[in-house]
C-alpha positions as CSV (number, residue, x, y, z in Angstrom):
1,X,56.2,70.0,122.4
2,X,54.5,71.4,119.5
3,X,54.4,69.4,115.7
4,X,56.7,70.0,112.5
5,X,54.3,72.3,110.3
6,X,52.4,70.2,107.4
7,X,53.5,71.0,104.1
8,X,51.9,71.1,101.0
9,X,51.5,68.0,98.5
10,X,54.5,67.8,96.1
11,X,52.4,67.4,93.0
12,X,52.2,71.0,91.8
13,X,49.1,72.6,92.2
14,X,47.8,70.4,94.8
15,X,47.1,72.4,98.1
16,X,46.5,69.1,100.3
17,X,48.7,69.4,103.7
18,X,51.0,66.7,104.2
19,X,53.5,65.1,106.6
20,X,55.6,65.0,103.4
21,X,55.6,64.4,100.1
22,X,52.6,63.4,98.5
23,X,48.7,63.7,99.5
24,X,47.0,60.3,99.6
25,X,45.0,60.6,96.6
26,X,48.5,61.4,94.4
27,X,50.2,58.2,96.4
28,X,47.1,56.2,95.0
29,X,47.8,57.8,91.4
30,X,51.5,57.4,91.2
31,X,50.5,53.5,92.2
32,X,48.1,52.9,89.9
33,X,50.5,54.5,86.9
34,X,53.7,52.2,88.7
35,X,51.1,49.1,88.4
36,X,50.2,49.8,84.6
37,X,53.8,50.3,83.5
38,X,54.3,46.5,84.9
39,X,54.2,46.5,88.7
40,X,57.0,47.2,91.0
41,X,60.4,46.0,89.4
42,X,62.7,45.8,92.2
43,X,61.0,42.5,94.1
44,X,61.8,40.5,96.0
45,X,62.3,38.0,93.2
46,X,64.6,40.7,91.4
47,X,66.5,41.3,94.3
48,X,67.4,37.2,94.3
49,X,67.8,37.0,90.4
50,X,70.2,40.3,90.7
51,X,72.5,39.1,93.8
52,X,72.6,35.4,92.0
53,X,73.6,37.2,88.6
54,X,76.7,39.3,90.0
55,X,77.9,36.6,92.5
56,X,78.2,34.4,89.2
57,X,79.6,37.9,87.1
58,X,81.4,39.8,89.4
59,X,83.4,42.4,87.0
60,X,81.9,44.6,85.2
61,X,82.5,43.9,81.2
62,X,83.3,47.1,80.3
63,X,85.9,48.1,82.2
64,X,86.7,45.2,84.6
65,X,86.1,46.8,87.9
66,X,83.8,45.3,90.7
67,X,80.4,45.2,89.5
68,X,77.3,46.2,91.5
69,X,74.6,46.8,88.8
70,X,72.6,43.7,86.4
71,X,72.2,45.8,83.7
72,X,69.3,44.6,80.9
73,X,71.0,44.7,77.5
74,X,70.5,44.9,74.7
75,X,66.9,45.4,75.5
76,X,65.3,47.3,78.3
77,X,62.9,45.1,80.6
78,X,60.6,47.4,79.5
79,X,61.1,46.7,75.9
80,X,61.4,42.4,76.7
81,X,58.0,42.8,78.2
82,X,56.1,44.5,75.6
83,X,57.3,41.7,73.3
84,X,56.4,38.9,75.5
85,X,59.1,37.8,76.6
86,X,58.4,35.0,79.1
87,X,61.4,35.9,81.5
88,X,63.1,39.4,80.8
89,X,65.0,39.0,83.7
90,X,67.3,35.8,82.6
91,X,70.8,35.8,82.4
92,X,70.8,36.3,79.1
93,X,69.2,39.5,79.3
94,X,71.6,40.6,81.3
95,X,75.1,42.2,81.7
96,X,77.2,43.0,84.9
97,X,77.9,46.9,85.5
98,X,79.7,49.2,87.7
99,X,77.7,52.3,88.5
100,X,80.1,54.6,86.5
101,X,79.4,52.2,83.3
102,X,75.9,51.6,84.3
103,X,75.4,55.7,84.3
104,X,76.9,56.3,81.4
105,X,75.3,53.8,79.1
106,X,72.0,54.8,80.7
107,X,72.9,58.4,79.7
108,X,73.7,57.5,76.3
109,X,71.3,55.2,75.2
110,X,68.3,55.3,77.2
111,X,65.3,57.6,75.4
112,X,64.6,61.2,77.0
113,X,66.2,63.3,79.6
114,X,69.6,65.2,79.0
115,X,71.0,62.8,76.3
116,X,68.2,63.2,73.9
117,X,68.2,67.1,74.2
118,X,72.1,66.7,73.3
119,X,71.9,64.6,70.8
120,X,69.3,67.0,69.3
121,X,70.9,69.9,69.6
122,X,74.6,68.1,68.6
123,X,72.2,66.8,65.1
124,X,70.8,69.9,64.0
125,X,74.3,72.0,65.1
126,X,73.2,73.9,67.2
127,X,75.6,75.5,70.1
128,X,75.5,74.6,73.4
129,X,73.4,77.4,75.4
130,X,76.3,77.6,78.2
């Protein structure tokens, strides 16, 4: 029975053959650029820290439904670690979240993507382009 087809490396540009997704050397990049923006967050460790968190805080505290996310508020876990902070992921770092809060907090607060280019455009008045 004959093979799927290889297909081209998803990095743009790159005309490596794949089995899918990414060509080895771009796996080794996207690695090395995960390990320098502080390693792989959801561990082992996290996963244990995050099940602990919302078995103690099971509602979400913003609207009181079931909560499945540990949200890190008011600081990212990015942001605890630049400063040092010995264990960003304590309980007082974080907050319990459904996914519908969790998403729309994210959206609102978080740096780049959609919500910046909104807020932009909402700040210097200009009209949506739809």
């Amino acid at each position: 029975m004959p093979r799927k087809p290889r297909t081209p490396c998803t990095i743009p540009g790159c005309p490596e053959l794949t089995t899918g997704g990414r060509c080895a050397a771009h796996k080794r990049e996207a690695a090395k650029d995960r390990a320098s923006r502080g390693g792989v967050v959801y561990t082992t460790r996290w996963q244990r820290i995050r099940r602990a968190y919302l078995y103690a805080n099971p509602w979400c505290v913003l609207c009181g439904r079931s909560a499945n996310v540990a949200d890190h508020f008011p600081l990212s876990r990015r942001e605890l670690m630049a400063r040092g902070e010995a264990n960003p992921d304590s309980a007082k770092h974080l907050r319990p979240l459904c996914v519908a809060c969790h998403n729309r907090e994210t959206a609102r607060y978080q740096p780049g993507g959609f919500a910046a280019e909104a807020k932009s455009r909402r700040e210097s008045g200009e009209r949506p382009l739809f």
